[in-house]
N, C-alpha and C positions, 0 to 999 in steps of 0.2 A: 775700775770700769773705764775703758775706752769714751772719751771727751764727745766722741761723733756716733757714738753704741745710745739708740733709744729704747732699742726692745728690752731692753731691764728694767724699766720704770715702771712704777709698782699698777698694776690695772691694761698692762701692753703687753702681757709678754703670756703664755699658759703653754703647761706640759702635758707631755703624752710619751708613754711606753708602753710600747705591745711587745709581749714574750712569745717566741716561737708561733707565733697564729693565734695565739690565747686571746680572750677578751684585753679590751684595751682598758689601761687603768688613767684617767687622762681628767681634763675638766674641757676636754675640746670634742666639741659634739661628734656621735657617734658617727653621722654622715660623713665625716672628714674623715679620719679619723682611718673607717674600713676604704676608702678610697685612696687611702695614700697607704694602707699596707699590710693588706689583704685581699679583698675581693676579686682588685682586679690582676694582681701579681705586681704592679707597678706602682713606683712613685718615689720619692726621696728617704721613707722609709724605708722602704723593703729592698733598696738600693745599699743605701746602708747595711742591710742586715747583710743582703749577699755578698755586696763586695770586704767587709769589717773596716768601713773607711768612712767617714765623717763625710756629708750632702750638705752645701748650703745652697739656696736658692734664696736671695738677698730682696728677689724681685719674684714674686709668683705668677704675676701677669704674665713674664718672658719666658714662661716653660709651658702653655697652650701645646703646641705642636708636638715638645715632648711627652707629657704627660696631662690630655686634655679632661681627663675625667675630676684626675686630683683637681685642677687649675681652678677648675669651675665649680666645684664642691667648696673647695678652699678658700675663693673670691666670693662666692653667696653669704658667707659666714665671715664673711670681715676682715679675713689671712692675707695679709700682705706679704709678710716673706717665712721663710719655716726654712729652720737647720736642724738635722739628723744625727744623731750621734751612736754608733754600733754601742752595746752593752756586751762587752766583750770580757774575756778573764782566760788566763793560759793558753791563749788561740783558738778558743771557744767562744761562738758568738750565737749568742739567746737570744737577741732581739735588738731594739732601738728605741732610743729614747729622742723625742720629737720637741724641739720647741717652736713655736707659731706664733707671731706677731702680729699686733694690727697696723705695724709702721714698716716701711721698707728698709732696707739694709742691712749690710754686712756682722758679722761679730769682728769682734780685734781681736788679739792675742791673749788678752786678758780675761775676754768671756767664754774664747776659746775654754781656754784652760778650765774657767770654773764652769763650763757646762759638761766638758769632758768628767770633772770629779764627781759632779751630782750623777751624773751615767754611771760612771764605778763603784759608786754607793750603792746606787739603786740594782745595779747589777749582783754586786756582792748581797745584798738581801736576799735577792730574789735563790741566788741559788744557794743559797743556807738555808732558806723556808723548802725547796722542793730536798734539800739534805736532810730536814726535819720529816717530810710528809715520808720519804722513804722510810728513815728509821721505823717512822709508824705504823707504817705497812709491812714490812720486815717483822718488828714485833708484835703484831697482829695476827700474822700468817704461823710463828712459831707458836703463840697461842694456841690458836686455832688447832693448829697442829697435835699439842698437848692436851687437850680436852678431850680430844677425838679419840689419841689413844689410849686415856683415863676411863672412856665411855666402852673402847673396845675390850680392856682389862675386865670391865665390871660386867662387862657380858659372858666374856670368857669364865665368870666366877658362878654367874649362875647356871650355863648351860652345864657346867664339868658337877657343879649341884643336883641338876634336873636329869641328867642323864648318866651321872656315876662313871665320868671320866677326866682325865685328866689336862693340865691345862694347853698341854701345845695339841692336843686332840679335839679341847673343846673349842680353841683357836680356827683348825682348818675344818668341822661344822661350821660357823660361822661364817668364815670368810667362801665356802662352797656354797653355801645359802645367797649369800649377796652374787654372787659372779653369776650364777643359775638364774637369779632373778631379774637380775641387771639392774642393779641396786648399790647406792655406795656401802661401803662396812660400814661408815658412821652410823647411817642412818636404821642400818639393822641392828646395829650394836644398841641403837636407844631404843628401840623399841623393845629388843630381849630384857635391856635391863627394866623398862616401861612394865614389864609383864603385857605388853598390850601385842607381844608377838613369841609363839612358842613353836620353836624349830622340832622338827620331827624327830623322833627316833631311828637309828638306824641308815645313818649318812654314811655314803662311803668312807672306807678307813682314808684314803689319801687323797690330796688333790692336787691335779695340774698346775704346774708352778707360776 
């Protein structure tokens, strides 16, 4: 740590990153917080995030005129100076991670550095958790997907049953039932298999593709 660097001592210093406009994940009151980098489009945050370049404002008092909403959100609530760090990765930048002090002053080189790596940390997390939620979504959808045509198979078995045809015939019953109706297949396919829906006799032989 830099000799002349206070905002690191333990009970001076608290963080904030907001992703993309997401809720903020921070211990810095919410008032602040959406004022420096969201609501109003401005502030050292969201400066950060558009430019992908690192904001220090060492003094928060002396940005009034640039940024009067942050200034005075920030000053109600104790913030003496607040430096911004893009959360960046491959030339992709997700957002900014915020730190807010209640003393004035600059970072050195040294805090530079370690606040840039807790940003790349924190970065790398974040978009390994939203690489996780996709998988999940992806594997859900294929799911999804595979039920649906396990439910339309089991329909197909009973209608070629119920009506003594076969199965790419009891197939396009089925899916002329649903289009006629304005209905998804799924949803007619369970209720065929349901017995709580019994398709007509005597559907045209072909359907419109």
């Amino acid at each position: 740590m830099g000799k002349t660097n206070r905002q690191w001592s333990p009970g001076r210093t608290v963080f904030s990153f907001r992703v993309d406009h997401d809720t903020p994940v921070d211990d810095v009151p919410r008032d602040v917080v959406d004022r420096a980098a969201g609501q109003i489009g401005m502030g050292p945050c969201v400066e950060a995030y558009r430019t992908g370049k690192p904001v220090s404002v060492d003094k928060i008092a002396d940005v009034h005129d640039r940024w009067p909403v942050f200034e005075r959100a920030a000053m109600a609530q104790g913030f003496r100076s607040m430096h911004a760090f893009p959360m960046r990765l491959r030339g992709q930048t997700i957002g900014a991670m915020n730190l807010f002090s209640y003393a004035e002053g600059d970072l050195d080189s040294d805090d530079i550095a370690i606040a840039q790596a807790l940003t790349d940390v924190a970065t790398i997390g974040v978009l390994q958790q939203r690489t996780i939620e996709e998988h999940k979504n992806v594997t859900q959808q294929l799911q999804q997907a595979l039920d649906s045509r396990v439910v339309v198979e089991q329909a197909e078995g009973v209608i070629a049953a119920q009506q003594g045809v076969d199965m790419s015939r009891a197939f396009t019953i089925l899916r002329t039932y649903a289009r006629s109706h304005q209905t998804k297949l799924g949803d007619v396919a369970r209720r065929v298999v349901d017995r709580t829906l019994v398709l007509p006799q005597g559907a045209p032989p072909t359907d419109s593709p």
